[in-house]
C-alpha positions as MATLAB code, in Angstrom:
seq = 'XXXXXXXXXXXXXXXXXXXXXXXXXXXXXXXXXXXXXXXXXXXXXXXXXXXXXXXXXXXXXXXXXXXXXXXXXXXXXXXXXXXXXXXXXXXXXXXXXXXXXXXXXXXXXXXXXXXXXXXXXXXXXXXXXXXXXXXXXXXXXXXXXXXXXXXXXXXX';
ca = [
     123.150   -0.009   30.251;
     122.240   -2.343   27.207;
     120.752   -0.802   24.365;
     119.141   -3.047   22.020;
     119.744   -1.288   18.673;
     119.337   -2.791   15.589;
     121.024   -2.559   12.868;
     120.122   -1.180    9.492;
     119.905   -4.434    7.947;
     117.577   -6.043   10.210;
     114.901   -3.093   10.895;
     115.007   -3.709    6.131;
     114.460   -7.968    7.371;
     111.534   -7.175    9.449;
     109.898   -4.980    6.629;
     110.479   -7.407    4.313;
     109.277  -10.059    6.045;
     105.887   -8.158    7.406;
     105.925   -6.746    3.546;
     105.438  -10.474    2.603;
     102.633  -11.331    4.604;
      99.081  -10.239    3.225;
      97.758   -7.559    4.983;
      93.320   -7.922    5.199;
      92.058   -4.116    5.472;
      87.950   -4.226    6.302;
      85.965   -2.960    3.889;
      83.037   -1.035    5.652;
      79.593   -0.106    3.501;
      76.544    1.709    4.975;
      72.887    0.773    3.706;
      70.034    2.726    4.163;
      66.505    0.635    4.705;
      63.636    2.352    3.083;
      60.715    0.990    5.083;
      57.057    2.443    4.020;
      54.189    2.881    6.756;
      50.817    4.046    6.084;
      49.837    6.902    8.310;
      46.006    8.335    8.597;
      46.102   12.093    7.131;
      42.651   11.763    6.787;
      38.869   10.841    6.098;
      36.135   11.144    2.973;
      33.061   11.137    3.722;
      30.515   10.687    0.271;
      27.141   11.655    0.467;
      24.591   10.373   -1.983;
      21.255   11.895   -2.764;
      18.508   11.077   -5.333;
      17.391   14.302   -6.890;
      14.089   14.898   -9.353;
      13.147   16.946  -12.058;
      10.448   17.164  -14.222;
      11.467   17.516  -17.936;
       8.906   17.745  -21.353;
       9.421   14.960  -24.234;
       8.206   15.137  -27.709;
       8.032   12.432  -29.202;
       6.438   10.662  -32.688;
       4.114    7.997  -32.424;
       2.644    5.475  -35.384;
      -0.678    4.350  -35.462;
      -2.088    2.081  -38.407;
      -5.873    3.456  -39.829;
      -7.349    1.661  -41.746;
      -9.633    3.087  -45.199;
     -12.801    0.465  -46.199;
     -14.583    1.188  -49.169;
     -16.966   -0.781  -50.765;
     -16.911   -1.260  -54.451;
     -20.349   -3.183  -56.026;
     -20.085   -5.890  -58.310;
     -23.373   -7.438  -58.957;
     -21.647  -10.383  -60.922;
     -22.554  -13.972  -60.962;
     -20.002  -16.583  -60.163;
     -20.087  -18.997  -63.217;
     -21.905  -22.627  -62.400;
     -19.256  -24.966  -61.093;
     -16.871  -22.398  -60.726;
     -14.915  -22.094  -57.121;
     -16.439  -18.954  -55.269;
     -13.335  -15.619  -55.160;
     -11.022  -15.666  -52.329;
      -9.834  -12.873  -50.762;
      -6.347  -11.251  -52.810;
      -4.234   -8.606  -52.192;
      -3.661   -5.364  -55.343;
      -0.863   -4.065  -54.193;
      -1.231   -2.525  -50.654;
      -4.774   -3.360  -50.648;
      -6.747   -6.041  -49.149;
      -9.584   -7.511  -51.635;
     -12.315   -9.330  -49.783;
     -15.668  -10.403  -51.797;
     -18.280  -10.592  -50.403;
     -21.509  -13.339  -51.936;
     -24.873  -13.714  -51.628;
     -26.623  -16.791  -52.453;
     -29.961  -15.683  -54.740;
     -32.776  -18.084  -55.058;
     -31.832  -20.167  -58.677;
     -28.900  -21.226  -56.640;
     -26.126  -19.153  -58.222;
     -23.539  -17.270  -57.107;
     -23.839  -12.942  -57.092;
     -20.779  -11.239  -56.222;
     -22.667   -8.480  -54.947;
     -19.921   -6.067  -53.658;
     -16.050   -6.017  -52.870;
     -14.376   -4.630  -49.862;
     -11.148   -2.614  -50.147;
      -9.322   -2.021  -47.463;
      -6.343   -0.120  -47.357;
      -4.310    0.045  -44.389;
      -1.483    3.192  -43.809;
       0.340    4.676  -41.166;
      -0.244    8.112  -39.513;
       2.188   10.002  -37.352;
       1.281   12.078  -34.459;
       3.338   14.309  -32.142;
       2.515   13.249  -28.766;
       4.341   15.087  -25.810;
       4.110   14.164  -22.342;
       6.232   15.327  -18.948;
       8.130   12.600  -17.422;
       9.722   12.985  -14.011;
      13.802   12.295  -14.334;
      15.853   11.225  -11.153;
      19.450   11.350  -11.145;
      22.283   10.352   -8.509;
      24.425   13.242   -6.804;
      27.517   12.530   -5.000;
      29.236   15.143   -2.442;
      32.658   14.311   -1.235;
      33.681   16.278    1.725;
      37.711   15.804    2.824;
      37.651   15.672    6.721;
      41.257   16.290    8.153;
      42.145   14.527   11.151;
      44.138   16.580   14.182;
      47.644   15.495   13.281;
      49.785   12.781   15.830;
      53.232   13.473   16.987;
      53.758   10.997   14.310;
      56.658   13.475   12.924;
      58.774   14.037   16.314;
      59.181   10.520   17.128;
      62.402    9.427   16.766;
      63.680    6.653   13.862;
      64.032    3.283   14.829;
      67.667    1.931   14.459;
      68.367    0.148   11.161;
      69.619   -2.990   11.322;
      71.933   -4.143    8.333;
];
């Protein structure tokens, strides 16, 4: 019988020796892919409808009136003199108004004033309004077996 036994100074060689050598342990890492997937969970449905209603405005309005009144005169325009145009005293309009008499002169005879203002009035008046309505009803769809199928295999 031949027993190969080594000595205590060679099994210390050989663990030396492998001791010596680099030793390359693999370094394993799991990753987790997120992946995203757009899944139907349901429907709106918007409905749009014109309604109307009647509704009462006041309102101011501005007119102009206008005041004449006639002032006489009976003056003669001078001989050689340029006949009176029409001028404005303050917020009144001056017109003159001439005659020609028969010696061929000039007679202011009367003068128009005429005054102009504004006058408010309250009008009111019913208008009919229309307005927009939206109704949003959520419509569920019957769910898929979209939650018992089973997850694809990632793939590092």
């Amino acid at each position: 019988m031949n027993t190969n036994l080594s000595s205590p100074s060679e099994s210390t060689s050989r663990l030396s020796d492998q001791a010596a050598a680099p030793l390359v342990l693999p370094v394993i890492e799991e990753q987790a892919v997120v992946r995203r997937e757009v899944v139907e969970t349901g429907r709106v449905r918007l409905t749009k409808t014109v309604q109307e209603h009647a509704e009462d405005l006041t309102f101011t309005l501005l007119h102009d009136e206008v005041q004449v009144e006639r002032v006489p005169i009976n003056q003669y325009v001078a001989d050689g003199a340029t006949l009176p145009g029409v001028r404005y005293e303050g917020d009144t309009m001056v017109i003159p108004v001439v005659r020609e008499v028969v010696v061929k002169r000039m007679l202011v005879v009367e003068e128009l004033h005429v005054t102009k203002h504004q006058v408010p009035t309250q009008e009111s008046h019913q208008v009919v309004l229309r307005q927009e309505v939206v109704q949003v009803t959520h419509e569920p769809i019957a769910p898929t077996n979209a939650g018992t199928q089973p997850a694809t295999p990632l793939t590092p």
